[in-house]
N, C-alpha and C positions, 0 to 999 in steps of 0.2 A: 084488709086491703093493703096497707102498709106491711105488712106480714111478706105476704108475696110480691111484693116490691123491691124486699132487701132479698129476697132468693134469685130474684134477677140478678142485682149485683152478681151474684158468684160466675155470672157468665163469662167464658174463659175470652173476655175483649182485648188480653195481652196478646190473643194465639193468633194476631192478626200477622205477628214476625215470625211464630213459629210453624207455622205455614207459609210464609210469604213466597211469590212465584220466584221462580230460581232466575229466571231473566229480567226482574225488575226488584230490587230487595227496597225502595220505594213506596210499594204499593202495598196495600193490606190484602190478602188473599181471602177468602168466602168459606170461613170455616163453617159447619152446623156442629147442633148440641143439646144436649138437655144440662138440666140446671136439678140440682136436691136445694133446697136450704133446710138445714138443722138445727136444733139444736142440741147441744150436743154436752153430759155430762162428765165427758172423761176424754179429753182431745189426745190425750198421749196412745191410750190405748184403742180409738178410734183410725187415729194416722198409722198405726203398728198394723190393725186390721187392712185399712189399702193396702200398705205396702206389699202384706202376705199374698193379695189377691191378684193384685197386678205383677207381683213376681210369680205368682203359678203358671201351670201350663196354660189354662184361660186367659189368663192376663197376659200372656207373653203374646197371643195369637192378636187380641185386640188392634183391631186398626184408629189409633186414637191414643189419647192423654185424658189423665184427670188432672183437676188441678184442686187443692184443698187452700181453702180463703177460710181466714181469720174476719168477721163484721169489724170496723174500728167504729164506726158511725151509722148506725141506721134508724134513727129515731126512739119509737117507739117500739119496734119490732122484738121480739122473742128471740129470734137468730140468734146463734152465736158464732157460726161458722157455716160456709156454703161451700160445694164440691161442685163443677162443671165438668162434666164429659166430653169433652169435644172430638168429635171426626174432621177429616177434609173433605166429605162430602155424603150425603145421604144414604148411599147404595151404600159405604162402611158401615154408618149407624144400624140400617137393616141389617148386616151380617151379627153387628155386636151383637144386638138384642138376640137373636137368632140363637148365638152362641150361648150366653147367659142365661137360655128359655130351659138347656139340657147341660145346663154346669152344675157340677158338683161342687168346684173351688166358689160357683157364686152363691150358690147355698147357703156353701159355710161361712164367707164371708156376712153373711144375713143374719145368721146364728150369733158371730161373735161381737155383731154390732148390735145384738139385740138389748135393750137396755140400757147401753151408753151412748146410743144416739136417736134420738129422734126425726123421722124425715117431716117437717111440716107442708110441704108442698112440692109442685114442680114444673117446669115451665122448660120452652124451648126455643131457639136461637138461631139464626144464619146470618151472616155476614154480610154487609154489603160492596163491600171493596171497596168502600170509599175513604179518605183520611190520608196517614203519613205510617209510616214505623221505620221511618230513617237512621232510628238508636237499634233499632233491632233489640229490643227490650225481651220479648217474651214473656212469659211467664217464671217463677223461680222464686225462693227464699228469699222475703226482704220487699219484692218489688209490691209497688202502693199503685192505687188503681183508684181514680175518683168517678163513678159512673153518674151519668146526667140524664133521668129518666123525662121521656119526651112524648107528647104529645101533639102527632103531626098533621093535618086535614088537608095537605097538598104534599105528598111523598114527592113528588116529579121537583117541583117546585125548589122543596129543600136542601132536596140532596143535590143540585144543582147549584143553590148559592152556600151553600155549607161546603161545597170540594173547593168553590171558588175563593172561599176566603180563608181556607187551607192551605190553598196554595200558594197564598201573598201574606200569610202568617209564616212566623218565626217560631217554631213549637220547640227551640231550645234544647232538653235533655229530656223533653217529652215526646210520647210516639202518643195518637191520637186516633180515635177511632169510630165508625158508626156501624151502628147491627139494628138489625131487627126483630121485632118482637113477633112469631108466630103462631104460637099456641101458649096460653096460661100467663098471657099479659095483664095485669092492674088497671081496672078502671078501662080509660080511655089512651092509655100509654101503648104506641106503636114502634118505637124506636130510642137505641140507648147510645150514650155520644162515652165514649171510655178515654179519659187522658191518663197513661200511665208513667209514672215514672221509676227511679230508684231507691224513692222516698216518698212519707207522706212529705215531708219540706220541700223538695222538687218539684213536684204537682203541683202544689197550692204558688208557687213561687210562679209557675206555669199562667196559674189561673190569675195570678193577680196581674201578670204582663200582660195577658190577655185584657182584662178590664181599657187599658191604655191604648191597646192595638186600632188603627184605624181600620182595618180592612176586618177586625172582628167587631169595633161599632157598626160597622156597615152591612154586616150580615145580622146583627141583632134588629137595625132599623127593619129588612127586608123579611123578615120571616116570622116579625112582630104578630102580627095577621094569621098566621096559619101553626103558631108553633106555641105550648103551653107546658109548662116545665113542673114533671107531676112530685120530681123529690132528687135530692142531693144524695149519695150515698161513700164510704170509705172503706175499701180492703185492703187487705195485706196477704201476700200468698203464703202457706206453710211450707206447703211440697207438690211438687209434679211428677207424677206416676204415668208407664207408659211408655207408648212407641212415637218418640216427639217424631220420627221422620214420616211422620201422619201411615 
């Protein structure tokens, strides 16, 4: 169970900016996804394999990014590194898969990760458009990602007082995020809250001003009730492969 908890992590909750709608750079935009988590013996020659894949002709045509995550923290879990696929929207995801169903380049890519990576699971992701990405953070080399896996039995409810104390929060040099969980979710975990910043020291610096915040005590009182918090996680991005202009 924890297993597939940190494979969530890898969900690309940065791609909230690299998608972000062109008339509001504000708002988080509603990416989908699948999720691998790995583990994986040989990270050099694993990140060597995407790149080849997603610079072929397959990869070039892909509507979408991947993103390769480094685990910094996930318990107990096996993981050592997660890849999320993201699209801007479902009807892209359909074509990927479609394309990779009659790829040669994904083939091979399968061939040369055979042995130095292991896929443990997999799981899938959409957006809710709810949150901030005011820093316009992204995904990229460096950027740290704290993901807050959640456990919701009023969605209407939350997502309601969760924008509300969003928006009378100070999120600093962090961009902030909420997605949800639709297929290959842990337990009873429906929804995952992404604070990312340029560091793990940004994040947690993030998380502790938060502690302080009155408008985020006020949303902890309100959602005490309906909201159970299944596990803390920490990544760090390697590289981003792909057509970022979704």
């Amino acid at each position: 169970m924890k297993t597939l908890i940190s494979i969530l992590a890898s969900m690309a909750l940065a791609l909230g900016a690299t998608f972000a709608h062109a008339d509001d750079h504000a708002a988080p935009s509603a990416p989908v996804g699948m999720v691998y988590g790995l583990d994986v013996s040989d990270p050099q020659a694993f990140a060597a394999a995407m790149g080849k894949y997603w610079s072929s002709e397959t990869g070039k045509k892909l509507p979408g990014i991947a993103i390769l995550r480094q685990v910094v923290a996930a318990g107990e879990s096996p993981i050592s590194h997660t890849v999320a696929v993201v699209h801007p929207h479902y009807d892209a995801m359909d074509g990927a898969l479609a394309m990779n169903a009659v790829s040669e380049d994904w083939a091979a890519f399968l061939s040369e990760v055979n042995g130095v990576a292991e896929v443990v699971s997999s799981s899938m992701f959409e957006g809710t458009g709810l949150g901030s990405v005011d820093n316009q953070l992204g995904a990229g080399p460096g950027i740290a990602t704290l993901y807050i896996f959640i456990s919701v039995s009023d969605p209407a409810k939350y997502a309601k007082s969760w924008q509300r104390m969003m928006d009378a929060t100070d999120t600093s040099e962090t961009d902030t995020m909420l997605f949800s969980v639709t297929a290959g979710g842990v337990g009873d975990t429906t929804h995952v809250v992404a604070v990312t910043g340029k560091s793990v020291g940004a994040v947690m610096a993030q998380m502790n001003a938060n502690r302080a915040d009155k408008a985020f005590q006020k949303f902890i009182k309100e959602v005490s009730d309906i909201r159970t918090i299944e596990q803390n996680i920490v990544t760090v991005d390697m590289a981003v492969f792909g057509n970022m202009g979704g």
